[in-house]
C-alpha positions, 0 to 999 in steps of 0.5 A: 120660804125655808130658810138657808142652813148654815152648817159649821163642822170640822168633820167633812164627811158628817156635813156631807151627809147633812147637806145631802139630807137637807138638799133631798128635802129642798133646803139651801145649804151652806157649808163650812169648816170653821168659825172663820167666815161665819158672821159674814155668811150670817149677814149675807144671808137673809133668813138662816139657820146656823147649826153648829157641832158643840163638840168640836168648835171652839165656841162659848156662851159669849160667841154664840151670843154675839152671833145672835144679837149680829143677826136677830132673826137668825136660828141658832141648833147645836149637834152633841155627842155629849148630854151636857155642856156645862160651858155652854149652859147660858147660850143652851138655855137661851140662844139655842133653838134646839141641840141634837145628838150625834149622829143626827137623827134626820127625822128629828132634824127635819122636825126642827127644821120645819118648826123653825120655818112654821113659827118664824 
């Protein structure tokens, strides 16, 4: 079963094209604006994955930290157009399944995508 992908971007038309990518390819998608209504959307539903753009979200180590423990077997991805985010160094290292670059390359993220639905 392909888990939900949870999309967080304040950048309308990048997510539109990923939800059309991810929809082409049978994956559920949701998709939202900002922070706001996130933890509730994680906790409706059963097996996600939440992407997140790095860039633009105000998220820290410790809010992506608590977003996982608030839901175990959720899995976390980062969109960048940066190499490296060094206020985000702990939730890199371990809470995030994969941080892609910008734009999104579609074979990568489906790549991952399919890893995440083999291995869990």
């Amino acid at each position: 079963m392909q888990r939900t992908v949870i999309i967080v971007d304040e950048n309308k038309s990048e997510s539109e094209a990923l939800c059309s990518v991810l929809h082409q390819e049978n994956y559920p998608t949701i998709f939202l604006n900002s922070l706001a209504d996130l933890e509730k959307r994680v906790q409706e539903t059963p097996l996600s994955v939440v992407i997140l753009d790095l860039d633009n979200l105000p998220v820290n180590n410790q809010f992506i930290r608590h977003l996982k423990r608030q839901k175990e077997n959720v899995c976390i991805m980062g969109l960048s157009s940066r190499p490296f985010h060094p206020e985000l160094e702990e939730a890199v290292s371990t809470h995030l399944y994969a941080c892609l670059g910008k734009p999104v390359d579609t074979d990568e993220l489906l790549y991952w995508l399919r890893s995440i639905d083999a291995n869990n």
